[in-house]
N, C-alpha and C positions, 0 to 999 in steps of 0.2 A: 504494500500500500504506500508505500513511504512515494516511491515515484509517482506514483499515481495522483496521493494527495498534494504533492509538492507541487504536479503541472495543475491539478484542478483549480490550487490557490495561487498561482500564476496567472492563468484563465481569467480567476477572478479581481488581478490585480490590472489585469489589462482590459476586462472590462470596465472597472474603477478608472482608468484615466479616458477613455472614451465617453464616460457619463454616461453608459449602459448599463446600469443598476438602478433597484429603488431608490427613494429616498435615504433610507434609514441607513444606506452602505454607502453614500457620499461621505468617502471616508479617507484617512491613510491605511494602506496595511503593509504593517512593519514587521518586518520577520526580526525573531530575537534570536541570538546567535549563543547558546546554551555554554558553549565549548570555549568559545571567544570569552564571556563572564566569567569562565571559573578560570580559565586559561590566567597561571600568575598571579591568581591572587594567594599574596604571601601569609600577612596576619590575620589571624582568627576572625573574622566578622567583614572581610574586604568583599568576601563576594557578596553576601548579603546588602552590604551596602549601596557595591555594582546594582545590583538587583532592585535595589530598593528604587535607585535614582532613575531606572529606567520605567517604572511603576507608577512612580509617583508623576511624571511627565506624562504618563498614557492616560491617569487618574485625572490630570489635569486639561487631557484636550476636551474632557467630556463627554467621553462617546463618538468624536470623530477621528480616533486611531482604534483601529483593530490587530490586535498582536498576533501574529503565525508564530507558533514553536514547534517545531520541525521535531520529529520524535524528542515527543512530551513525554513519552514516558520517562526520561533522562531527568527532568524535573523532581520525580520522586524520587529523595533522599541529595540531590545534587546541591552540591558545597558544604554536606552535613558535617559536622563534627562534633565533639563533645561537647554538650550545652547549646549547640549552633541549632539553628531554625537551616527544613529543609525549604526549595522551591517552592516546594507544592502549596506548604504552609502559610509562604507569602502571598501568593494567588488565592488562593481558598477563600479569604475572607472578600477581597475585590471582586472575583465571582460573586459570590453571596448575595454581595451588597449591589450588584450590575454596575458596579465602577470598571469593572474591567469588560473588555470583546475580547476575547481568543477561540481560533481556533489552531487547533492542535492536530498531527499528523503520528501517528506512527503504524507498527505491522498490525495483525491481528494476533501473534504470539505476543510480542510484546506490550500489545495493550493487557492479556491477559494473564502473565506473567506478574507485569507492576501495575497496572492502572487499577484493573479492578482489587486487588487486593487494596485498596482507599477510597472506602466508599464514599469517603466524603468527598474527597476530588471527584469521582467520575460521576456523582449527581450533578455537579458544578456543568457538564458538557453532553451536549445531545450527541448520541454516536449517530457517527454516517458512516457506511460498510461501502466499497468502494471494491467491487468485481474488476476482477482483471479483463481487459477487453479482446471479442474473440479474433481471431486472424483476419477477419474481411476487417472491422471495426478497426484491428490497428493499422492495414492497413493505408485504411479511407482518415483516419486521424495523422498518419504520416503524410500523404498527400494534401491533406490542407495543411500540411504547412512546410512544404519543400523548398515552394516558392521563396518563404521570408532567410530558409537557411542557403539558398541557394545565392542569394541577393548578399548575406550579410559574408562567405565565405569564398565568394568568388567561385565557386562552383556548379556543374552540373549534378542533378541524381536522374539517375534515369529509374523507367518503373520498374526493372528487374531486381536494382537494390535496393526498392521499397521494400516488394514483396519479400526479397531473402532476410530481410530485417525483421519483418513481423516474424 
């Protein structure tokens, strides 16, 4: 799923700057970069801190920033340490309270593995199940958009390495 949710909230980010969406998703959507926050942080309480400041700026647009965390399941227990507050625990409450928009990406094991074992996160988010799409479908999903990788690479694809791709 991960690929899959990554291009759908891509999708949905490129519909956002065409102003092809409702109202309610005139929005930013800012992917939070998991790996990059914890990445370095030396003393006790820096990530959480990271964390905080990026929260607190999402808390402040209002509802018109929506955060992507790209396997969210990494959020439970990430930058825990002794006495330390994990991710999840910081979101949880901004959930709660609809201060926060996230949506979140990861596999189906891994949702099942961590996510649900926190029932109090995973009431916080509506699951969306996201089927792998079948050979004609990826196909027809790599041809509409050959064109754009074709333009930005300087390249030809022809339809034989569509097809041997799906």
């Amino acid at each position: 799923w991960r690929v899959r949710g990554t291009a759908i909230v891509e999708g949905l980010a490129q519909r956002i700057i065409r102003g092809d969406v409702p109202k309610n998703l005139e929005c930013k959507l800012v992917s939070l970069d998991m790996g990059a926050l914890v990445a370095g942080a030396k003393y006790r309480g820096e990530f959480e801190e990271r964390l905080k400041a990026v929260l607190n700026e999402v808390v402040e647009a209002q509802g018109k920033i929506v955060l992507f965390i790209d396997e969210i399941h990494l959020v439970l227990g990430a930058g825990k340490t002794d006495g330390a507050m994990d991710a999840a625990n910081l979101l949880k409450p901004l959930l709660a309270r609809g201060q926060l928009r996230c949506i979140g990406a990861t596999t189906l094991s891994e949702y099942r593995q961590h996510v649900e074992k926190d029932p109090a996160f995973e009431r916080r988010f509506q699951q969306v199940y996201v089927s792998e799409p079948s050979v004609a479908d990826t196909v027809s999903i790599l041809r509409g958009i050959k064109g754009k990788y074709e333009a930005h690479h300087g390249v030809r694809v022809t339809d034989g390495a569509i097809i041997a791709a799906a």
